[in-house]
N, CA, C and O atoms as a Tinker XYZ file with bonds, in Angstrom:
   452  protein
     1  N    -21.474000  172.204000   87.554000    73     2
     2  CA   -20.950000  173.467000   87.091000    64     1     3
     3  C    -20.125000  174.097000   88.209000    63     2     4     5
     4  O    -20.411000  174.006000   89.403000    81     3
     5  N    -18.887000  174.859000   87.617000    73     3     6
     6  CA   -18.039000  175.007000   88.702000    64     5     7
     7  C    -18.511000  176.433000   89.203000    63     6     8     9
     8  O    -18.547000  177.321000   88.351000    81     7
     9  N    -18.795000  176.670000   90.214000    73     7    10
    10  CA   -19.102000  178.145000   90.750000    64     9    11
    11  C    -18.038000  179.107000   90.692000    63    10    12    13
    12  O    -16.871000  178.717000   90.714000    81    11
    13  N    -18.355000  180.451000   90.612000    73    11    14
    14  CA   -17.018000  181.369000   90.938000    64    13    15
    15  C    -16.389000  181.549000   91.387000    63    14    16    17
    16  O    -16.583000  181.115000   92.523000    81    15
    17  N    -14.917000  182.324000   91.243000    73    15    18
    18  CA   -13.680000  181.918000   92.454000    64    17    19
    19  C    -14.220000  183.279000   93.323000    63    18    20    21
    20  O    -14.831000  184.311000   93.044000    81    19
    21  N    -13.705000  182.744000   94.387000    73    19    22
    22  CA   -13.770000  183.790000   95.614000    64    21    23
    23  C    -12.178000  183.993000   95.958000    63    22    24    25
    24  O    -11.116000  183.573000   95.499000    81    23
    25  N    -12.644000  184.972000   97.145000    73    23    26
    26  CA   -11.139000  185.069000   97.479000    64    25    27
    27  C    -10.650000  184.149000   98.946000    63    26    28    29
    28  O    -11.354000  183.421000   99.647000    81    27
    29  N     -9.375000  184.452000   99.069000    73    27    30
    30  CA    -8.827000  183.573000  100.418000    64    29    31
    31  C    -10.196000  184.169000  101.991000    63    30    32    33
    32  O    -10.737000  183.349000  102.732000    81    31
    33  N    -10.383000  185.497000  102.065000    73    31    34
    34  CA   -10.435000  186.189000  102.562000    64    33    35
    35  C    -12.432000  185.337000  103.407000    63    34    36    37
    36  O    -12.798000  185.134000  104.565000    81    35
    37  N    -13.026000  185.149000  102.221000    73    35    38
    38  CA   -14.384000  184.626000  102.217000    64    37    39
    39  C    -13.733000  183.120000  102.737000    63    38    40    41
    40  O    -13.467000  182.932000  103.924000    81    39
    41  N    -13.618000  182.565000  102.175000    73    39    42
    42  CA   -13.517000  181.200000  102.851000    64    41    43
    43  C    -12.379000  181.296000  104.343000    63    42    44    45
    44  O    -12.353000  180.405000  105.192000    81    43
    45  N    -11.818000  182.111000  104.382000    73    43    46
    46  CA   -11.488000  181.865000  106.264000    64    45    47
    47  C    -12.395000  182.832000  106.933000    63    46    48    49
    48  O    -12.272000  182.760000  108.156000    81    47
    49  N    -13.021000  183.466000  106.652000    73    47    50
    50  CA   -14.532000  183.941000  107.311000    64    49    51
    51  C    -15.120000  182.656000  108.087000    63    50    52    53
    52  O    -15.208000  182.663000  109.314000    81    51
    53  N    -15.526000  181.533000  107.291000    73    51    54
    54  CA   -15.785000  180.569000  107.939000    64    53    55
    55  C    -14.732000  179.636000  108.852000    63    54    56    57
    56  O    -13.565000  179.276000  108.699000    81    55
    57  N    -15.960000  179.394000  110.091000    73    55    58
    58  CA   -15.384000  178.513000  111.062000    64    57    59
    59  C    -15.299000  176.748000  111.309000    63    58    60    61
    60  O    -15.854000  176.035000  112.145000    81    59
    61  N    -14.888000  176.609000  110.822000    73    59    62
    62  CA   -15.476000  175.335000  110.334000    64    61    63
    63  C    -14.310000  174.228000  111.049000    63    62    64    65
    64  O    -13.268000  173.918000  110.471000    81    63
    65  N    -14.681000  173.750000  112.313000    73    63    66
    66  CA   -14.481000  172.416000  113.614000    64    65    67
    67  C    -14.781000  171.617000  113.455000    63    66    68    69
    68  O    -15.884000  171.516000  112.918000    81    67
    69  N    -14.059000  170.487000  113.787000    73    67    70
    70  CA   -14.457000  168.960000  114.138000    64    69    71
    71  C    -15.030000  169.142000  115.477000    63    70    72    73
    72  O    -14.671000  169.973000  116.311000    81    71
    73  N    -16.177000  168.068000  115.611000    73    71    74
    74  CA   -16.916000  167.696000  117.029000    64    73    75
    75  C    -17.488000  166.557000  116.714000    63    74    76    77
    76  O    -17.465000  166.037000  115.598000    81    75
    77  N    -18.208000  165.985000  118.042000    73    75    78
    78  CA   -18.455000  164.348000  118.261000    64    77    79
    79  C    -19.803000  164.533000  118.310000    63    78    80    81
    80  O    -20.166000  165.153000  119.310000    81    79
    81  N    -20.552000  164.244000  117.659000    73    79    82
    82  CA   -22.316000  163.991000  118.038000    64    81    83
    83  C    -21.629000  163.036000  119.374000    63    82    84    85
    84  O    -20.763000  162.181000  119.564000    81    83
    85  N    -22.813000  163.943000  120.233000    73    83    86
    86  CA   -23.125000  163.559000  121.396000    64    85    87
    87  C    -24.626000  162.691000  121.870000    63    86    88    89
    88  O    -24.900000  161.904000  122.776000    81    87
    89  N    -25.143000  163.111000  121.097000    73    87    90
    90  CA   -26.744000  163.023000  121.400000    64    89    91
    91  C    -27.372000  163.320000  119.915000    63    90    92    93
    92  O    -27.314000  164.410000  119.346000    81    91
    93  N    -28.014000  162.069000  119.379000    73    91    94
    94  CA   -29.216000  161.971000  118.015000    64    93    95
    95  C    -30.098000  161.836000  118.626000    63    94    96    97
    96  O    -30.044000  161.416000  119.782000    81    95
    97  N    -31.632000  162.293000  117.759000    73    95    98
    98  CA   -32.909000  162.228000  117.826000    64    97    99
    99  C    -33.272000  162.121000  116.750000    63    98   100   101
   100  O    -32.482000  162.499000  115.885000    81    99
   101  N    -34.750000  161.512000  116.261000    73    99   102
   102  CA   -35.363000  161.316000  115.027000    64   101   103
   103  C    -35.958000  163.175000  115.475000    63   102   104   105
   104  O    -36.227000  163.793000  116.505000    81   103
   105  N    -35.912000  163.507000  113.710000    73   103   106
   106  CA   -36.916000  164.651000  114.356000    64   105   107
   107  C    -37.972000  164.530000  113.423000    63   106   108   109
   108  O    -38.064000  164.814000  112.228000    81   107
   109  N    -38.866000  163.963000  114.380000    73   107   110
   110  CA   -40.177000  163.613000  113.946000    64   109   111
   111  C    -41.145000  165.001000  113.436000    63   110   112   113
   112  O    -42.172000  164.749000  112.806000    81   111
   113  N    -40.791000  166.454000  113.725000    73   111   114
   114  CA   -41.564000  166.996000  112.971000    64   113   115
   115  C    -41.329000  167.677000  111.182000    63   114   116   117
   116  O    -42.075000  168.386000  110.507000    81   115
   117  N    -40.316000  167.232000  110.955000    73   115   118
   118  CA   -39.290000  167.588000  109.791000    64   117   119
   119  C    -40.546000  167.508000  108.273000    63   118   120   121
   120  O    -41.709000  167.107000  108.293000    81   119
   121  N    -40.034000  167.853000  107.526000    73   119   122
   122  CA   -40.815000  167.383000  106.304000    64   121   123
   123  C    -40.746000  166.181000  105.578000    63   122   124   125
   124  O    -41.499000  165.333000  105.098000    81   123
   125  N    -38.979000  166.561000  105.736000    73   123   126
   126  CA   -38.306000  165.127000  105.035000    64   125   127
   127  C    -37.503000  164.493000  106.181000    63   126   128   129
   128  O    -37.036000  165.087000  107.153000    81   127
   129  N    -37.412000  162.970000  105.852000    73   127   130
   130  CA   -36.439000  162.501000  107.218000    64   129   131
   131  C    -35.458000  163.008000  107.990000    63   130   132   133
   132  O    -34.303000  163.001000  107.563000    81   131
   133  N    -35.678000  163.382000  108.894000    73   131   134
   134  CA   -34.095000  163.964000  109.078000    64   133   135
   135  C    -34.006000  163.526000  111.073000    63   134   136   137
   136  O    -34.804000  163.216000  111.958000    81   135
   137  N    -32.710000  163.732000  110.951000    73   135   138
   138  CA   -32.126000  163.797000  112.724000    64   137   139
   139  C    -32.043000  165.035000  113.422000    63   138   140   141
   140  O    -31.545000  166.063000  112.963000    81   139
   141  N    -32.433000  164.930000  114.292000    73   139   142
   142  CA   -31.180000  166.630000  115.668000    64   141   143
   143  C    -30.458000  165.445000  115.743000    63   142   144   145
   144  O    -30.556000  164.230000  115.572000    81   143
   145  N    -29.461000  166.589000  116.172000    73   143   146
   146  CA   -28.040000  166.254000  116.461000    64   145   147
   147  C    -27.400000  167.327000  117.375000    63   146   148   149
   148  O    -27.522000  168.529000  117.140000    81   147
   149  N    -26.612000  166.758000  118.583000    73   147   150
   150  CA   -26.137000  167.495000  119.562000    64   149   151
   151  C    -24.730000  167.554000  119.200000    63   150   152   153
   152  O    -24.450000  166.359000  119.110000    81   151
   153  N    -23.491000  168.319000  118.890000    73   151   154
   154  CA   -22.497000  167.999000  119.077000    64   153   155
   155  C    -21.561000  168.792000  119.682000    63   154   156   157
   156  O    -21.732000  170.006000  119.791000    81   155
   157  N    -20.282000  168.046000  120.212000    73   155   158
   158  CA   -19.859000  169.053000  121.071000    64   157   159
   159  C    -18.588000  169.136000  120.031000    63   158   160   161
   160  O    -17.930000  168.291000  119.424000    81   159
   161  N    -18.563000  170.772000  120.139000    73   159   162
   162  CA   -16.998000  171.296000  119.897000    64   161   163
   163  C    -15.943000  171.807000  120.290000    63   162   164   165
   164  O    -15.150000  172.528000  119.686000    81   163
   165  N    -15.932000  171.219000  121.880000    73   163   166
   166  CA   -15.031000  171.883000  122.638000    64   165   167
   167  C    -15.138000  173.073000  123.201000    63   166   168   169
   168  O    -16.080000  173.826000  122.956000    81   167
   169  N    -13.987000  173.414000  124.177000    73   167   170
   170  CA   -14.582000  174.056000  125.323000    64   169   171
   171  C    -14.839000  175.597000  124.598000    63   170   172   173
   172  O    -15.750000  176.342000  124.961000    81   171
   173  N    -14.253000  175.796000  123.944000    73   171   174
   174  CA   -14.124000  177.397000  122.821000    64   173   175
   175  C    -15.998000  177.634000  122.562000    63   174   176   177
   176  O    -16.668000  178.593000  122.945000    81   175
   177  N    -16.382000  176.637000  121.940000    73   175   178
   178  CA   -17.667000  176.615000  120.874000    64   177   179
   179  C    -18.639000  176.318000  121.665000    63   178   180   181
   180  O    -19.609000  177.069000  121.763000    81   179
   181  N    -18.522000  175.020000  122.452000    73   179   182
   182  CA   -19.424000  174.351000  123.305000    64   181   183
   183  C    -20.477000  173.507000  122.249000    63   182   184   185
   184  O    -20.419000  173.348000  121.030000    81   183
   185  N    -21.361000  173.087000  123.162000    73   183   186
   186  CA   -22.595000  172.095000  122.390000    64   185   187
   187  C    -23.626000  172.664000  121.275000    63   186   188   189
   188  O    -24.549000  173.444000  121.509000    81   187
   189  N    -23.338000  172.206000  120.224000    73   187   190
   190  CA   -24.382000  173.197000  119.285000    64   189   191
   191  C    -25.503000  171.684000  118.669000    63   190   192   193
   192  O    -25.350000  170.463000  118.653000    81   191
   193  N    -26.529000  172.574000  118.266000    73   191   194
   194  CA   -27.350000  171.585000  117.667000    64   193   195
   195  C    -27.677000  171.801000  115.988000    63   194   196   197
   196  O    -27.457000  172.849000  115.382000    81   195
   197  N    -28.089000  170.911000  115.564000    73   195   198
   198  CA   -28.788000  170.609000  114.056000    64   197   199
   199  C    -29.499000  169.670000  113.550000    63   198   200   201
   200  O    -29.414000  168.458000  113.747000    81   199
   201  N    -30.168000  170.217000  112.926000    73   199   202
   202  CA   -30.677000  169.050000  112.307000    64   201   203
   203  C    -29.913000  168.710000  110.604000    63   202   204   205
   204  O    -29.354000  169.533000  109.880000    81   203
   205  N    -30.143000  167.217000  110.341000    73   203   206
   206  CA   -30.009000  167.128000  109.344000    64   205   207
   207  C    -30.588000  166.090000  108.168000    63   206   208   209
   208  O    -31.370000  165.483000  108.900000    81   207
   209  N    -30.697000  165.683000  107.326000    73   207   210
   210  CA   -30.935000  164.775000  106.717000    64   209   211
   211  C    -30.634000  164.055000  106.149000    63   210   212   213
   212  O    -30.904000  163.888000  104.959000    81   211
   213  N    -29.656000  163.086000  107.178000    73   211   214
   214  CA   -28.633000  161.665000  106.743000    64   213   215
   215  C    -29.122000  160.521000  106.800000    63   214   216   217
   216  O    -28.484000  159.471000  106.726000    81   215
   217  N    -30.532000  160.664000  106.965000    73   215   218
   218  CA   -31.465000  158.955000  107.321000    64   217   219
   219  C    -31.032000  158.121000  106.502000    63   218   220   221
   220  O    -31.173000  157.010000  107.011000    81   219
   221  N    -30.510000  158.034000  105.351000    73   219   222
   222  CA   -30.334000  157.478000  103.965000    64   221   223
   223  C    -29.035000  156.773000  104.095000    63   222   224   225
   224  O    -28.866000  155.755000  103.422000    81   223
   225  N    -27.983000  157.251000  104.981000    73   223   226
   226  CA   -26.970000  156.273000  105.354000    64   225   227
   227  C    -26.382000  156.006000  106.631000    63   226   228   229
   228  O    -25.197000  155.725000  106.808000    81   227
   229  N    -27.609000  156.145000  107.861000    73   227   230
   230  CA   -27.161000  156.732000  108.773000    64   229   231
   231  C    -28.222000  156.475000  109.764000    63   230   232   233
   232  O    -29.397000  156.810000  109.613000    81   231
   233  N    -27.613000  155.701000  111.049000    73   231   234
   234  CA   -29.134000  155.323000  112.046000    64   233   235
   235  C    -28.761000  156.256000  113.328000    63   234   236   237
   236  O    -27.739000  156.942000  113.352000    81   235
   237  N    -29.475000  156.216000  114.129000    73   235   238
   238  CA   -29.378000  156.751000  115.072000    64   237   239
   239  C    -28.356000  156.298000  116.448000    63   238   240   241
   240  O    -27.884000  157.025000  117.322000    81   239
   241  N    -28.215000  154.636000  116.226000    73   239   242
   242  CA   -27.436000  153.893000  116.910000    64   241   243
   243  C    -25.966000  154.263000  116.234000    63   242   244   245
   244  O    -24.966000  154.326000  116.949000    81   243
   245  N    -25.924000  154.435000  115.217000    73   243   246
   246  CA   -24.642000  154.356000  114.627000    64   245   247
   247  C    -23.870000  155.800000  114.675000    63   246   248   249
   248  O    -22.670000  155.873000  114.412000    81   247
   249  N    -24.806000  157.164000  115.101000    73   247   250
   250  CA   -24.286000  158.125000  115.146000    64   249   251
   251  C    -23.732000  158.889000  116.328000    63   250   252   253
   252  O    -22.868000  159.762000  116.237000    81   251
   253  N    -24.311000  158.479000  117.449000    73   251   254
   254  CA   -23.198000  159.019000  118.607000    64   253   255
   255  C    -22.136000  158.282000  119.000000    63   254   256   257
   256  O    -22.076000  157.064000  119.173000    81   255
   257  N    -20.846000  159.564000  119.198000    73   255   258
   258  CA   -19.531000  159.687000  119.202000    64   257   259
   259  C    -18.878000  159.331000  117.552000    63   258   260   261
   260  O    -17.786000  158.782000  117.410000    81   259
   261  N    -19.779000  159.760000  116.351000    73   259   262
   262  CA   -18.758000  159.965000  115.642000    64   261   263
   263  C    -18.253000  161.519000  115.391000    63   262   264   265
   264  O    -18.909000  162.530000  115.641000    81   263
   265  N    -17.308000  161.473000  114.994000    73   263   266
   266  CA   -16.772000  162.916000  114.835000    64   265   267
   267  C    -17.216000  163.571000  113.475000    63   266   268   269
   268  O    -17.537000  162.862000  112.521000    81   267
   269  N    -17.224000  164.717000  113.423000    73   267   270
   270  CA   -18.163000  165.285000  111.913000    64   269   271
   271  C    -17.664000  166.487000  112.149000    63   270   272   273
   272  O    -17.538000  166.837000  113.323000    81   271
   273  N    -17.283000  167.350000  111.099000    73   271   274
   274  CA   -17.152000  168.245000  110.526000    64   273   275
   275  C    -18.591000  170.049000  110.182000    63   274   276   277
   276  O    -19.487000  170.045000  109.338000    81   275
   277  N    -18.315000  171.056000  111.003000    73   275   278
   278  CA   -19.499000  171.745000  110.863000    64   277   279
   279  C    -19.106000  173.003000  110.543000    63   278   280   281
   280  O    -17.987000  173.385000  110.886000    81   279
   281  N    -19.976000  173.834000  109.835000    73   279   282
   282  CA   -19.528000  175.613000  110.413000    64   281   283
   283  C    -20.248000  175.980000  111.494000    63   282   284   285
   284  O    -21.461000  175.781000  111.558000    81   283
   285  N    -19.529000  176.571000  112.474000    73   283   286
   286  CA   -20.256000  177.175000  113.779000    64   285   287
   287  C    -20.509000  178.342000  113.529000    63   286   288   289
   288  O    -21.409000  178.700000  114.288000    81   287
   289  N    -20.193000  179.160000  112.853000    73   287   290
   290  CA   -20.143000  180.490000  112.908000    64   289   291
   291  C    -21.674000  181.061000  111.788000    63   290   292   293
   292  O    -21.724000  182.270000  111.562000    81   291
   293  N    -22.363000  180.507000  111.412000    73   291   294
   294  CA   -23.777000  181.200000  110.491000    64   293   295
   295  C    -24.458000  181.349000  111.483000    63   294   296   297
   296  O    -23.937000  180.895000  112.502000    81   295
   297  N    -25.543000  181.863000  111.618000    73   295   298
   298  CA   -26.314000  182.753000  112.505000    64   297   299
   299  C    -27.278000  180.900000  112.571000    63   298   300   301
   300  O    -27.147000  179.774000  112.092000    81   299
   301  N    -28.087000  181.569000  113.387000    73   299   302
   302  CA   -28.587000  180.362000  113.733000    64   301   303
   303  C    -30.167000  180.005000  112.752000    63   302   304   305
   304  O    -30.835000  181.026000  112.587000    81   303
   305  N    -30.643000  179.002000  112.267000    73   303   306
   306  CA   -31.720000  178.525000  111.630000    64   305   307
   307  C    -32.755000  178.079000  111.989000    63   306   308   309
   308  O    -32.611000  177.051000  112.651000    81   307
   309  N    -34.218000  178.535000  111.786000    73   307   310
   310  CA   -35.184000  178.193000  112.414000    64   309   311
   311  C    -35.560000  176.646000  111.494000    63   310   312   313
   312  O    -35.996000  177.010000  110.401000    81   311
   313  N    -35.542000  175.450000  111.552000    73   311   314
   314  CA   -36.312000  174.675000  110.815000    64   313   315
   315  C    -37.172000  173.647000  111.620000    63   314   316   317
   316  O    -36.851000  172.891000  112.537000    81   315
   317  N    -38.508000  173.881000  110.915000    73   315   318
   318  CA   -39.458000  173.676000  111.807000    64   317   319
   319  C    -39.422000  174.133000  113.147000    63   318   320   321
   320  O    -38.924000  175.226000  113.418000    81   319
   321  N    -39.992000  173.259000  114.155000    73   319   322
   322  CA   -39.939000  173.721000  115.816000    64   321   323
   323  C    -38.719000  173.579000  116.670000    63   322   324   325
   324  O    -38.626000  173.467000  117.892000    81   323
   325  N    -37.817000  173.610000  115.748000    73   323   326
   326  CA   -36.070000  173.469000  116.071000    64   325   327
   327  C    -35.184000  174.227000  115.174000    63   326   328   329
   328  O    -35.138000  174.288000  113.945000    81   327
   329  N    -34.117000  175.093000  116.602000    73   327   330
   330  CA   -33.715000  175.970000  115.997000    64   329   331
   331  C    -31.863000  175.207000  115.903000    63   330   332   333
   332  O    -31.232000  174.698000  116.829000    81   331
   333  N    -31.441000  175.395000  114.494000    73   331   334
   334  CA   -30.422000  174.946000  113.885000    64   333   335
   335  C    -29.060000  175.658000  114.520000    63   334   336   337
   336  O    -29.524000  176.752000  114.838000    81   335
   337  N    -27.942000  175.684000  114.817000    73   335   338
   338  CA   -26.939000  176.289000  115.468000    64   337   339
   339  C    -26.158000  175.948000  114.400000    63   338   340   341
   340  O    -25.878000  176.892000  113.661000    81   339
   341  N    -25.734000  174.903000  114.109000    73   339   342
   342  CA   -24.063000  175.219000  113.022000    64   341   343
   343  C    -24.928000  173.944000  111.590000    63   342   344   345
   344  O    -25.886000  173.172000  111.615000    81   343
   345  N    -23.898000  174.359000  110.525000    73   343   346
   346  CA   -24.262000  173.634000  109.527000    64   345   347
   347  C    -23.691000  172.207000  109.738000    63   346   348   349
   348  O    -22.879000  172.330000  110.655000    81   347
   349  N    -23.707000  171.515000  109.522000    73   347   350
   350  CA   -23.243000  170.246000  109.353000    64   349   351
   351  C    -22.374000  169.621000  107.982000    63   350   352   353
   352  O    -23.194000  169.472000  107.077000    81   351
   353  N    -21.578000  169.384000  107.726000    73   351   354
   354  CA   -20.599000  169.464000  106.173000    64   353   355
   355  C    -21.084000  167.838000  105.674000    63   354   356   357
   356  O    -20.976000  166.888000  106.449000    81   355
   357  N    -21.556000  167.712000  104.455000    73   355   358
   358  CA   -21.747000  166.351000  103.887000    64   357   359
   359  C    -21.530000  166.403000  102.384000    63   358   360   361
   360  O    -21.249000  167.402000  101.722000    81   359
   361  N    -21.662000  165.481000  102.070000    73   359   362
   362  CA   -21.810000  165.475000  100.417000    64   361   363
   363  C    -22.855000  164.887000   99.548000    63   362   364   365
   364  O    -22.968000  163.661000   99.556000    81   363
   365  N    -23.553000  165.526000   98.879000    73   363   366
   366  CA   -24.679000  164.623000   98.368000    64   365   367
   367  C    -24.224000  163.251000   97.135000    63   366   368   369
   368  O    -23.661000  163.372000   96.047000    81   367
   369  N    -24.644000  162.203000   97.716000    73   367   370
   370  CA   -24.299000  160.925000   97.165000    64   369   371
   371  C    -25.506000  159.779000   96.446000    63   370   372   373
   372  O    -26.145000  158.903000   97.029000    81   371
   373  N    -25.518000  159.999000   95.613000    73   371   374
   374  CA   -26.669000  158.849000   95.113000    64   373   375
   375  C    -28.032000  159.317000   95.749000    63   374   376   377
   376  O    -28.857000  160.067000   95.226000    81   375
   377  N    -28.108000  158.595000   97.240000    73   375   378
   378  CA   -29.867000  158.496000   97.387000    64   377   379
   379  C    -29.453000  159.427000   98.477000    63   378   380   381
   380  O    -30.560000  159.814000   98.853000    81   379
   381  N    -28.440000  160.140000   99.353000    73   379   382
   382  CA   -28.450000  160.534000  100.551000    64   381   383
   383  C    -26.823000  161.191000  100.758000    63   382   384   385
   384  O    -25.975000  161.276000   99.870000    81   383
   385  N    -26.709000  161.523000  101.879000    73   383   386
   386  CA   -26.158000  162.518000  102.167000    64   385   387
   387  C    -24.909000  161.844000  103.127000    63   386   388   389
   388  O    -25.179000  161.430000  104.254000    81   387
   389  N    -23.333000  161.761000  102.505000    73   387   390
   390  CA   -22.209000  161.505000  103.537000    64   389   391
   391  C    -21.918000  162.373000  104.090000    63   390   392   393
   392  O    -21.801000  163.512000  103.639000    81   391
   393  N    -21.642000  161.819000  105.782000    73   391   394
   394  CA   -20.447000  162.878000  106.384000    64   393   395
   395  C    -19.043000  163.175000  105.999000    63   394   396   397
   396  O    -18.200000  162.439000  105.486000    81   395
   397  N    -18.976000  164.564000  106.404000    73   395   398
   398  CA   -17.517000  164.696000  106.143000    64   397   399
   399  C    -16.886000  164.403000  107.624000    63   398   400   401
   400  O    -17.527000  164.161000  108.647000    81   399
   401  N    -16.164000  164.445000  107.551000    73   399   402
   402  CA   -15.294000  163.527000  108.862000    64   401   403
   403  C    -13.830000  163.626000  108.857000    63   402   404   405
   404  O    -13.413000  163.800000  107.712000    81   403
   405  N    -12.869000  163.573000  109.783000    73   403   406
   406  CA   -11.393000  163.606000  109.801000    64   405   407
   407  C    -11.417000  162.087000  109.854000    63   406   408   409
   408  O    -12.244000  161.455000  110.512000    81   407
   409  N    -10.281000  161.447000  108.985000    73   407   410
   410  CA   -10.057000  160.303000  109.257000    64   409   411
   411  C     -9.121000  159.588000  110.268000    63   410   412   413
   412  O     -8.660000  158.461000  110.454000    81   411
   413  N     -9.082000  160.658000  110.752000    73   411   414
   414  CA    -8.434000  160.161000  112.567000    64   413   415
   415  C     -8.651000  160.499000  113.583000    63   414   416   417
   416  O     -8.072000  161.583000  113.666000    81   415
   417  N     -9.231000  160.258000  114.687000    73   415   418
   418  CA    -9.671000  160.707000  115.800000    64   417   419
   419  C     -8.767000  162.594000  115.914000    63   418   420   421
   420  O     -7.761000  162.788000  115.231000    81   419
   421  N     -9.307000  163.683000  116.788000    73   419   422
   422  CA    -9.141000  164.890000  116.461000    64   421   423
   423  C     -9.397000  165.334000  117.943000    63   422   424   425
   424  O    -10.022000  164.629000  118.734000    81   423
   425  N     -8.903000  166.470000  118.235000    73   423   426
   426  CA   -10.016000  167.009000  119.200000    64   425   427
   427  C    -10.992000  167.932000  118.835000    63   426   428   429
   428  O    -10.934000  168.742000  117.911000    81   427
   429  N    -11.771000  167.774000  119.521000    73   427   430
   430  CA   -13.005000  168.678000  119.357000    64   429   431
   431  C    -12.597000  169.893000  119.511000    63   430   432   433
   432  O    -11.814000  170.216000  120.405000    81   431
   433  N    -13.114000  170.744000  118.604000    73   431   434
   434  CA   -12.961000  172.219000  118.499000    64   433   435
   435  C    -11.893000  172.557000  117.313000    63   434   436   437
   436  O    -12.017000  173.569000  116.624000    81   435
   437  N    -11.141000  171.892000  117.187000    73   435   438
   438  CA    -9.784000  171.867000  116.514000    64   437   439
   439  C    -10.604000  172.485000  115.060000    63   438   440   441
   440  O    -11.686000  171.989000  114.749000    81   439
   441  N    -10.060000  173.468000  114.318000    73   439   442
   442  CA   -10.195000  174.022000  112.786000    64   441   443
   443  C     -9.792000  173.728000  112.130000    63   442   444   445
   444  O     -8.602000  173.440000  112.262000    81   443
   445  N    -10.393000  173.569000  110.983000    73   443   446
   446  CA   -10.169000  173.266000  109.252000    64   445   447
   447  C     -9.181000  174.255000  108.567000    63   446   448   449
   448  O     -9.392000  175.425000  108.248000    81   447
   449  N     -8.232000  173.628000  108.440000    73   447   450
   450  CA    -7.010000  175.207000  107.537000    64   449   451
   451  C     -5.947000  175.379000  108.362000    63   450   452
   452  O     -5.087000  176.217000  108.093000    81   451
């Protein structure tokens, strides 16, 4: 179902950068599978963390230095004994969750729009 239109005004509210996971972890206290994730967004934003729950297409070997797509700008999230810094952008797919991603190398920090 298609949600309501907003205006221009709400969607550039959000900040939303490319950055490189730097650093994955299993986060073993989660409910459901999920990773931390360190990534950096350049010198503007700096290193933010999250967790997320991409176990489903997505190892831990395979995730540092790819580049991914986040909002930096929501206040920050307590989940579980780790506190969340930016959202992480994916799409829900079948059994699990894709990244969104630039399909060409980017610099970090660089904005969406």
């Amino acid at each position: 179902m298609k949600k309501d239109s907003v205006g221009f005004d709400a969607f550039s509210a959000l900040d939303i950068r490319v950055g490189t996971i730097i650093k994955a972890d299993e986060f073993v206290a989660a409910r459901k599978p999920a990773f931390k994730l360190w990534v950096d967004f350049g010198e503007e934003v700096g290193i933010l963390k999250s967790s997320a729950q991409i176990t489903a297409f997505y190892s831990l070997e395979n995730l540092k230095g790819q580049q991914v797509m986040g909002v930096v700008n929501f206040e920050p999230k307590q989940i579980g004994n780790f506190m969340s810094e930016f959202l992480l952008l994916g799409i829900y797919h079948g059994e699990g969750v894709v990244l969104i991603a630039p399909n060409m190398p980017c610099k970090n920090g660089e904005k969406l729009g």
